[in-house]
GUPAPA-768299 format. One line per 8 residues: number of its first residue (from 0); their letters; for each residue x, y, z of N, C-alpha, C, O. Coordinates in nm, 3 decimals, always signed. Atoms other than C-alpha are relative to their C-alpha. Last residue first. Example, Ala and Ser with C-alpha at 12.3 -4.5 7.8 and 13.67 -1.06 7.14 Angstrom:
# residues 2
1	sa	-0.082 -0.119 -0.006 +1.367 -0.106 +0.714 -0.077 +0.109 +0.073 -0.026 +0.220 +0.090; +0.089 -0.119 +0.000 +1.230 -0.450 +0.780 +0.090 +0.120 +0.000 +0.194 +0.118 +0.066 .
# end
This chain:
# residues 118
117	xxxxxxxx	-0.036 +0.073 +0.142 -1.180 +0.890 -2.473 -0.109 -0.066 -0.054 -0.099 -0.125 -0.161; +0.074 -0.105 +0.115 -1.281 +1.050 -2.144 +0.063 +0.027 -0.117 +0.109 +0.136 -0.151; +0.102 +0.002 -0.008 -1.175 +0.715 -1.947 -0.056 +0.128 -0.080 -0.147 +0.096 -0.157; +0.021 +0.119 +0.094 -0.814 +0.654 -2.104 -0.191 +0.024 +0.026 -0.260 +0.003 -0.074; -0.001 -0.067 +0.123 -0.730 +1.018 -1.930 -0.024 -0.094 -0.120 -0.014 -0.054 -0.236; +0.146 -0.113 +0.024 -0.913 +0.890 -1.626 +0.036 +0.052 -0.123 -0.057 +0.095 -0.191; +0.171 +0.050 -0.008 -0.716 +0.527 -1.615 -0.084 +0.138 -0.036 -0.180 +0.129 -0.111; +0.047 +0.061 +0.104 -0.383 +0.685 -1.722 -0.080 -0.028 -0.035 -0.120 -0.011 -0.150 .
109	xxxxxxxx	+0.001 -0.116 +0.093 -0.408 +0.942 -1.405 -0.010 -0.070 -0.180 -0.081 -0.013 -0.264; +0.083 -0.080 -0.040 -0.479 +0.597 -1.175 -0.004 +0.172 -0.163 -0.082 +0.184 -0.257; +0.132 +0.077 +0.020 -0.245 +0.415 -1.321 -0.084 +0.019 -0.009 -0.146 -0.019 -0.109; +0.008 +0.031 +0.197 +0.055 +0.674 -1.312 -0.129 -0.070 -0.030 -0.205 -0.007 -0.105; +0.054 -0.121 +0.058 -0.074 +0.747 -0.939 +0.005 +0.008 -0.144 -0.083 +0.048 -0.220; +0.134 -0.015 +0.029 -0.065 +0.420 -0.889 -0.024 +0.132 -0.036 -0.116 +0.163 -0.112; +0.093 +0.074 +0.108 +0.256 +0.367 -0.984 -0.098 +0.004 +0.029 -0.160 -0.041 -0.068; -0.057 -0.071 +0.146 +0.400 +0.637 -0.803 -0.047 -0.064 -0.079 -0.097 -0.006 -0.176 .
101	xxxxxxxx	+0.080 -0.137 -0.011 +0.234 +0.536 -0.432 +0.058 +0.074 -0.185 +0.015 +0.182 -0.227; +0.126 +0.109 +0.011 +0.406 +0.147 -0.498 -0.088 +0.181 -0.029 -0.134 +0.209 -0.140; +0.050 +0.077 +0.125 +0.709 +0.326 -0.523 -0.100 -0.030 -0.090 -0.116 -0.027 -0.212; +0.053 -0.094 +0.087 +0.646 +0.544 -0.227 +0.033 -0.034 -0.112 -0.013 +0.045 -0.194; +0.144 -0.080 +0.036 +0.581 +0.243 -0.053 +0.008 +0.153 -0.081 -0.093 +0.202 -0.131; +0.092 +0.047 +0.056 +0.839 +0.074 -0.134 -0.112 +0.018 +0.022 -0.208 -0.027 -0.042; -0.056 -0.004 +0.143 +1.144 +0.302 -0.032 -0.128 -0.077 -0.055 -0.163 -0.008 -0.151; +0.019 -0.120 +0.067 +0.947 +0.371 +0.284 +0.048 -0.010 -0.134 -0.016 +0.055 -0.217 .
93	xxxxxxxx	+0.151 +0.026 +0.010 +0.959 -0.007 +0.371 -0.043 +0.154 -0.062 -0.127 +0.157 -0.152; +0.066 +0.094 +0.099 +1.336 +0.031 +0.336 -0.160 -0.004 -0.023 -0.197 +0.006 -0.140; -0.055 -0.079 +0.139 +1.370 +0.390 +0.508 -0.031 -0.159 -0.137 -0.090 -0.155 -0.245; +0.121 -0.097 +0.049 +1.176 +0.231 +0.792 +0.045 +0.049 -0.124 -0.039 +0.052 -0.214; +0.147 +0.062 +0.066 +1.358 -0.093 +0.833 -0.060 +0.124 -0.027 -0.135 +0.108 -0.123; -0.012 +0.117 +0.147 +1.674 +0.102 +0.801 -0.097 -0.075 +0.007 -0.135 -0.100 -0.107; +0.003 -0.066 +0.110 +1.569 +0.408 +1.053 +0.026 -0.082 -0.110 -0.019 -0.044 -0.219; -0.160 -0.009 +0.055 +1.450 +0.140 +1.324 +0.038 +0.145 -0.133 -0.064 +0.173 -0.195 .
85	xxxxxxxx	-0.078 +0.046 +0.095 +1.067 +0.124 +1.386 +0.144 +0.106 -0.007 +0.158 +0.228 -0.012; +0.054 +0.108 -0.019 +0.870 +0.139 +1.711 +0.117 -0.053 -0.120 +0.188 -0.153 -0.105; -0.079 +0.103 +0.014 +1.029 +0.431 +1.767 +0.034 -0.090 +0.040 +0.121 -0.124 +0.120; +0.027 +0.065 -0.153 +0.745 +0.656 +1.770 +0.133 -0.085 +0.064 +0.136 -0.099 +0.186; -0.047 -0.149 -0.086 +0.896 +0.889 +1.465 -0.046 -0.089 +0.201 -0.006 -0.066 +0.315; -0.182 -0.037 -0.043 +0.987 +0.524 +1.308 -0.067 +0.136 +0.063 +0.014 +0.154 +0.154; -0.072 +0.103 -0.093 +0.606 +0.380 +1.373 +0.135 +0.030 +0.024 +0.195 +0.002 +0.128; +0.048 -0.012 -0.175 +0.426 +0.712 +1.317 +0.101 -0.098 +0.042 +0.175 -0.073 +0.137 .
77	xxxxxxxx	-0.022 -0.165 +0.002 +0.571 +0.799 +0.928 -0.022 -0.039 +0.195 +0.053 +0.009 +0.281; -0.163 +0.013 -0.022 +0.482 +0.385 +0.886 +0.109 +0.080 +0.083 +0.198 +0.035 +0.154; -0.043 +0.107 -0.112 +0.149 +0.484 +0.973 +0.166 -0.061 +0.006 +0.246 -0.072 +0.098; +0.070 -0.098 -0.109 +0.101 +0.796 +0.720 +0.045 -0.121 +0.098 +0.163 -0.104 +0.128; -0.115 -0.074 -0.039 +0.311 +0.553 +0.468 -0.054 +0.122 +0.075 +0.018 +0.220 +0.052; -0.141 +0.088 -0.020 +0.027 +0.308 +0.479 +0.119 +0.135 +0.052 +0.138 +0.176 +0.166; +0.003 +0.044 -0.190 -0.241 +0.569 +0.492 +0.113 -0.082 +0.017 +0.199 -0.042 +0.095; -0.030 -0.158 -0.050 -0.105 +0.719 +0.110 -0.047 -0.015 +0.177 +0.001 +0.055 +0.266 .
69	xxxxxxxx	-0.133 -0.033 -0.009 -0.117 +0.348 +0.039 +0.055 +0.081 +0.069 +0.143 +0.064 +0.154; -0.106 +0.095 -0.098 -0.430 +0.280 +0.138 +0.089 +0.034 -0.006 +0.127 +0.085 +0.100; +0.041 -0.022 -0.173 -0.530 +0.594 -0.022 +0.074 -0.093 +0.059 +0.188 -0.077 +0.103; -0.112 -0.123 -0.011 -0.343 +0.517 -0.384 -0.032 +0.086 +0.170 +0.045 +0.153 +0.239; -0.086 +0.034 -0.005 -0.583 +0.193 -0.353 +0.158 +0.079 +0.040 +0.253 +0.044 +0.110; +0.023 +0.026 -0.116 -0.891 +0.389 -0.328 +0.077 -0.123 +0.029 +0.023 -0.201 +0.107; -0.017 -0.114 -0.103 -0.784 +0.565 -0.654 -0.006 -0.049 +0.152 +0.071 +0.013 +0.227; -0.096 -0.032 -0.002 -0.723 +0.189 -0.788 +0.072 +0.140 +0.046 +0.188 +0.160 +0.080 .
61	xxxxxxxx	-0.040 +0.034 -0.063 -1.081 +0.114 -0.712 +0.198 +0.000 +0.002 +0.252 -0.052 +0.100; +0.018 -0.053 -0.153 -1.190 +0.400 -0.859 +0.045 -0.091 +0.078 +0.084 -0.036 +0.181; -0.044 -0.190 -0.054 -1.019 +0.414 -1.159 -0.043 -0.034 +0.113 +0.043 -0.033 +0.201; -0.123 +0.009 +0.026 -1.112 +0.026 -1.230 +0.058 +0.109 +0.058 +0.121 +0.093 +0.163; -0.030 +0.110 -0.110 -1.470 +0.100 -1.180 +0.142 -0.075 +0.035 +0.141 -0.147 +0.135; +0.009 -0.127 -0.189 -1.483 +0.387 -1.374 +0.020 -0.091 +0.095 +0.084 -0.060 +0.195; -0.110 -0.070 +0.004 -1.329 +0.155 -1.685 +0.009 +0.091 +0.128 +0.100 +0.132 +0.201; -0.051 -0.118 +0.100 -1.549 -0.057 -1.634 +0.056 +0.039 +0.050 +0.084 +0.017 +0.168 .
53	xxxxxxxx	+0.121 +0.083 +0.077 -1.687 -0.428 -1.429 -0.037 +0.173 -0.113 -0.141 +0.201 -0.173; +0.111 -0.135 -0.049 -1.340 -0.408 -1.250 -0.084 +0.021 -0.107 -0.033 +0.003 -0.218; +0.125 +0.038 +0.038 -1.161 -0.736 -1.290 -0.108 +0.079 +0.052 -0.202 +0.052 +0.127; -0.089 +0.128 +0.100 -0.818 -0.644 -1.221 -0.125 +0.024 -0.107 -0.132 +0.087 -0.212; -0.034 -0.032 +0.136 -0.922 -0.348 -1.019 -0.003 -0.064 -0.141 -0.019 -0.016 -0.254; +0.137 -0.042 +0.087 -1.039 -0.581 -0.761 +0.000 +0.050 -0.075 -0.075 +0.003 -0.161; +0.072 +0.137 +0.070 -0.655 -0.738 -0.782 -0.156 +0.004 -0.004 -0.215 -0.068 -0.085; -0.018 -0.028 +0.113 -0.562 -0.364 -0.700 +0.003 -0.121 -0.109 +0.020 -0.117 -0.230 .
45	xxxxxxxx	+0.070 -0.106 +0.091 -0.763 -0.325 -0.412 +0.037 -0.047 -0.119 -0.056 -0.078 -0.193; +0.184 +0.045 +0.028 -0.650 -0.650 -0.256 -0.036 +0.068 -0.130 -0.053 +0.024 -0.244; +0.014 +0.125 +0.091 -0.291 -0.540 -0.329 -0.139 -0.026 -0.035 -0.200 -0.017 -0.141; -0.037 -0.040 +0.150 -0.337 -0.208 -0.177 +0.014 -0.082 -0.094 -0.013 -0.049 -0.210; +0.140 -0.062 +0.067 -0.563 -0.329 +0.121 +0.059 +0.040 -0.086 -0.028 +0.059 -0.170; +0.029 +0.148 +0.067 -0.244 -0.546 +0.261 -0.125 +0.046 -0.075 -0.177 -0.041 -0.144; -0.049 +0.096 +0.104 -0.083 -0.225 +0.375 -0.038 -0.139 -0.042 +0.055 -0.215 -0.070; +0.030 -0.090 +0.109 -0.416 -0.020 +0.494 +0.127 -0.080 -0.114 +0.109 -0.108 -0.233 .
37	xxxxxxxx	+0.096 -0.044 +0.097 -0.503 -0.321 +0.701 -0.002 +0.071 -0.118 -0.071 +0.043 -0.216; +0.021 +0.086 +0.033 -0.173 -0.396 +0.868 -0.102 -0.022 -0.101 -0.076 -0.080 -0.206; -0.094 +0.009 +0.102 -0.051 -0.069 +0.907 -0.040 -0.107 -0.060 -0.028 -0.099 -0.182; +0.013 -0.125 +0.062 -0.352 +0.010 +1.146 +0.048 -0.037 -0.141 -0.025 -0.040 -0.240; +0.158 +0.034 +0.061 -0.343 -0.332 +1.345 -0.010 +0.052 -0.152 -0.025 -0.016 -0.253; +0.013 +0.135 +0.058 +0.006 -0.277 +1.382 -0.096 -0.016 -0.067 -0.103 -0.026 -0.189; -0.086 -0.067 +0.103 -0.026 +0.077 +1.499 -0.029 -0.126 -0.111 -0.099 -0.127 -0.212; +0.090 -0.102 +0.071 -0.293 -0.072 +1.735 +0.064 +0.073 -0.110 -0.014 +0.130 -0.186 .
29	xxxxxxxx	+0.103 +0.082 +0.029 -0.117 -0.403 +1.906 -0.107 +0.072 -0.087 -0.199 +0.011 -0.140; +0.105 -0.039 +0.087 +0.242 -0.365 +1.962 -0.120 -0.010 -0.044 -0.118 -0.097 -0.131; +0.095 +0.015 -0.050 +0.435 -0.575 +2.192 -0.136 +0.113 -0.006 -0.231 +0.136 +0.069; +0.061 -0.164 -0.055 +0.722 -0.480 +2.021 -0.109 +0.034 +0.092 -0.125 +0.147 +0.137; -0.142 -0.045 -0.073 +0.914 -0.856 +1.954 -0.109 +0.131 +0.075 -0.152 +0.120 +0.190; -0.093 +0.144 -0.065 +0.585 -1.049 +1.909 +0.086 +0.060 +0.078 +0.090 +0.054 +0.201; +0.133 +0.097 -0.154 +0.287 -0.780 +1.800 +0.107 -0.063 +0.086 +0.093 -0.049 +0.207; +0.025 -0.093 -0.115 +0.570 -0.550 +1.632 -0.100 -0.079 +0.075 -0.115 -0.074 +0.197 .
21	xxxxxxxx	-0.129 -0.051 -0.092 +0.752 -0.831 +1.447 -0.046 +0.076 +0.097 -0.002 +0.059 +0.210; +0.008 +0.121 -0.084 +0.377 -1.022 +1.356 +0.110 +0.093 +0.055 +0.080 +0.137 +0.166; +0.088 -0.018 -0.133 +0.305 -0.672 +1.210 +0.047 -0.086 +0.098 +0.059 -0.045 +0.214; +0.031 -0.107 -0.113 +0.607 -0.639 +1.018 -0.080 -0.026 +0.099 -0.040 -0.029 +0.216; -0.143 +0.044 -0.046 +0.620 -0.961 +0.867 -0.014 +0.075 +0.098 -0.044 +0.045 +0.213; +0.007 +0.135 -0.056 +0.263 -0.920 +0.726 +0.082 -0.017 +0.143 +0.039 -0.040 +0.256; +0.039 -0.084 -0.135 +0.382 -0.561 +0.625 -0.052 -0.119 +0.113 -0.038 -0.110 +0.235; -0.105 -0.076 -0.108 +0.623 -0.723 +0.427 -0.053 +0.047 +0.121 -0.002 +0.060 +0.232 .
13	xxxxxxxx	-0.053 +0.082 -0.098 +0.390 -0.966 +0.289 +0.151 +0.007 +0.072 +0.232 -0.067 +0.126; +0.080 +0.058 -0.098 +0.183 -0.687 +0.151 +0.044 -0.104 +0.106 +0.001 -0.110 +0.221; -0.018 -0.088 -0.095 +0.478 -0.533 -0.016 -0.092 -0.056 +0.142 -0.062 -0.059 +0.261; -0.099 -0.034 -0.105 +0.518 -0.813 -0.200 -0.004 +0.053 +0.116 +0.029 +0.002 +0.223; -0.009 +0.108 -0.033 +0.181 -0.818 -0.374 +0.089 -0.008 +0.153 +0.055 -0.001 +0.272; +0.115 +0.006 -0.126 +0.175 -0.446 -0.407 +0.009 -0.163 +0.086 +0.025 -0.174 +0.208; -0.117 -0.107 -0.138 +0.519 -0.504 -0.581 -0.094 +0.026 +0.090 -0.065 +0.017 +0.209; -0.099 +0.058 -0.130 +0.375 -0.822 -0.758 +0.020 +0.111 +0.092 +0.028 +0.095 +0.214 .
5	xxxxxx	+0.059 +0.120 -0.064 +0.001 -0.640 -0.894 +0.117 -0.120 +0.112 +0.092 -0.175 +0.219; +0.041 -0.031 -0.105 +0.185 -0.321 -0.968 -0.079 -0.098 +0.046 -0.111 -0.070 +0.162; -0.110 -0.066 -0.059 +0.447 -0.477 -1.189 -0.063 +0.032 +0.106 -0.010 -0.005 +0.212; -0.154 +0.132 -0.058 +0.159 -0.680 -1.356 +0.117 +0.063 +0.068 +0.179 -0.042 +0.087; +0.077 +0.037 -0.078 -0.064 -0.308 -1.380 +0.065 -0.138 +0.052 +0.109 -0.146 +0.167; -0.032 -0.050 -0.133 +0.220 -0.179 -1.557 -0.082 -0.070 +0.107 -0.021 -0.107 +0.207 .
# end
């Protein structure tokens, strides 16, 4: 799983990429952006420190503090369509992959602690 969640985080990251430049350029956006920008490209990061996390707690935790970004990601997304900064079909797409991305870590995450008191 962790390869599945290493592209789709991947991905996702260079959606929000896209995004931001769209709301800085077309939207003239500069703090939502910011916002979305950080917490979506911090779930990949996170979950390529995971990779090579120096134990098993160290793995858990940086993949719990991956399921945050996330869980901020779609908190900011949640602002840009009720603001409407974002469209209901870019938002319902980018929502379809983040609560994706928010399901596999939680599998990951709950695997990781019940693999850790073993």
């Amino acid at each position: 799983m962790e390869s599945i969640l290493k592209n789709k985080s991947y991905d996702f990251a260079i959606r929000i990429i896209k995004l931001n430049q769209y709301l800085i350029n077309d939207k003239k956006e500069f703090v939502l952006s910011k916002q979305v920008l950080r917490s979506g490209t911090g779930i990949g990061a996170l979950v390529r420190e995971a990779e090579f996390g120096q134990s098993r707690a160290d793995f858990t935790s940086k993949m719990s503090i991956a399921l945050k970004e996330a869980n901020e990601t779609d908190y900011w997304l949640s602002l840009l369509k009720d603001s409407k900064y974002l469209k209901d079909k870019e938002y319902n797409s980018l929502k379809s992959d983040i609560d994706e991305l928010i399901k596999l870590l939680i599998t990951s995450v709950k695997t990781s602690k019940k693999n850790q008191t073993k």
